[in-house]
C-alpha positions as CSV (number, residue, x, y, z in Angstrom):
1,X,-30.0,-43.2,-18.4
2,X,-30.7,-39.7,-17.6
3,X,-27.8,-37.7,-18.3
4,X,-26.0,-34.7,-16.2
5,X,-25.3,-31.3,-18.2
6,X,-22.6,-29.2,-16.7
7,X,-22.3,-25.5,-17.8
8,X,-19.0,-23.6,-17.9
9,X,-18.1,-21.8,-14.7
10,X,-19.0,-18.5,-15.0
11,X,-15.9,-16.1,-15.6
12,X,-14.9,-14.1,-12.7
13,X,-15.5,-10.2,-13.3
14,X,-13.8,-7.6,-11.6
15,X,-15.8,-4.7,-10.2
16,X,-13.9,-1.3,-11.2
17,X,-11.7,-0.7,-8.3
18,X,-11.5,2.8,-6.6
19,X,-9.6,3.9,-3.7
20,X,-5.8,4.9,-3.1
21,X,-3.1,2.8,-5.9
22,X,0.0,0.8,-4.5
23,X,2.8,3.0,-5.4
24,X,6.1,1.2,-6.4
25,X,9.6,2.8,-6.1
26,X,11.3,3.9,-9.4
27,X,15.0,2.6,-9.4
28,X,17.8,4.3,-10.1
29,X,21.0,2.1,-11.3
30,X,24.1,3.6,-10.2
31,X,26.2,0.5,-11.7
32,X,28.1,-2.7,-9.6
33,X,24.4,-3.8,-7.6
34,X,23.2,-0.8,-6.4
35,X,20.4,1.7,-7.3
36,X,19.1,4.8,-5.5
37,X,15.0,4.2,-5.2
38,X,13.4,7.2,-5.9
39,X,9.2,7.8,-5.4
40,X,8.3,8.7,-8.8
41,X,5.1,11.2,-7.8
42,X,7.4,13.6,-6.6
43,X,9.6,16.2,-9.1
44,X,12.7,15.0,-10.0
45,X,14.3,18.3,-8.7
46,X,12.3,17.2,-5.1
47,X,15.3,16.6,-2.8
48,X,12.5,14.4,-0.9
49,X,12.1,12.2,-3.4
50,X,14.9,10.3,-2.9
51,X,14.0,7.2,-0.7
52,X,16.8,4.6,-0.2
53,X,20.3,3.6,-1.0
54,X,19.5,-0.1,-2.5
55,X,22.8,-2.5,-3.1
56,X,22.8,-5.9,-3.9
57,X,26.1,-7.9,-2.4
58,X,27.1,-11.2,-0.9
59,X,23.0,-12.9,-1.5
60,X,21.7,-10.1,0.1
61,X,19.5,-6.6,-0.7
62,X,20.9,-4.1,1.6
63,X,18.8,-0.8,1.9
64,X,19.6,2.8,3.5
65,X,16.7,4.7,4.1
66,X,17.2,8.1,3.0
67,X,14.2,8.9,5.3
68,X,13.3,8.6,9.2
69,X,15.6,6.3,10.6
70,X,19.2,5.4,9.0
71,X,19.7,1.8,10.2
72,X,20.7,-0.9,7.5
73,X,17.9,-3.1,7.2
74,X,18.6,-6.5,5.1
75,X,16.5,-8.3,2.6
76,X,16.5,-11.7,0.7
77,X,15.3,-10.3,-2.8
78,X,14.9,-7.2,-4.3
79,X,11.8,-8.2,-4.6
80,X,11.3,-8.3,-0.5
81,X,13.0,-5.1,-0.5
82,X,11.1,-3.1,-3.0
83,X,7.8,-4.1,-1.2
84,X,9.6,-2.9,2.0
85,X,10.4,0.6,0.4
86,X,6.5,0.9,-1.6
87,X,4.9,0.4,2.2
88,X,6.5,3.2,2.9
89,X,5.2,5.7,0.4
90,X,2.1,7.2,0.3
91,X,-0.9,5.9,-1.9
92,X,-2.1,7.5,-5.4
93,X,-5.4,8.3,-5.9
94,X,-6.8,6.9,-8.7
95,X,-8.8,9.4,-11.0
């Protein structure tokens, strides 16, 4: 009976990636659920570096942009709102 032989599936490789980085915001606990999320590739003494007011209250993530417009927006996880706030900064460049 002839018999079947099967190699292992080659392991994925990952090509070296290039282009602009995901940045993520850098939080800053204030105490009680909330945090101030900051972009972290600007100077801490950059008065523009300062991105949201994030609080955490009643199962929900509430976020105050610091920038453009100053409506409340409302997320399910800090999780959902971190990604939220990290769309909104500007891409690294990698090196």
């Amino acid at each position: 009976m002839p018999t079947t032989q099967t190699s292992a599936p080659a392991t994925p490789t990952t090509a070296p990636t290039t282009g602009p980085m995901p940045r993520t915001p850098e939080l800053i606990w204030l105490g009680d659920g909330a945090w101030v999320a900051c972009d972290g590739a600007r100077p801490a003494d950059d008065p523009s570096r300062v991105i949201a007011y994030v609080e955490c209250k009643d199962h929900l993530v509430y976020v105050l942009p610091a920038r453009a417009s100053a409506e409340v927006r409302t997320y399910p996880t800090i999780r959902d709102a971190l990604r939220a706030l990290a769309a909104t900064l500007q891409p690294s460049v990698r090196p």
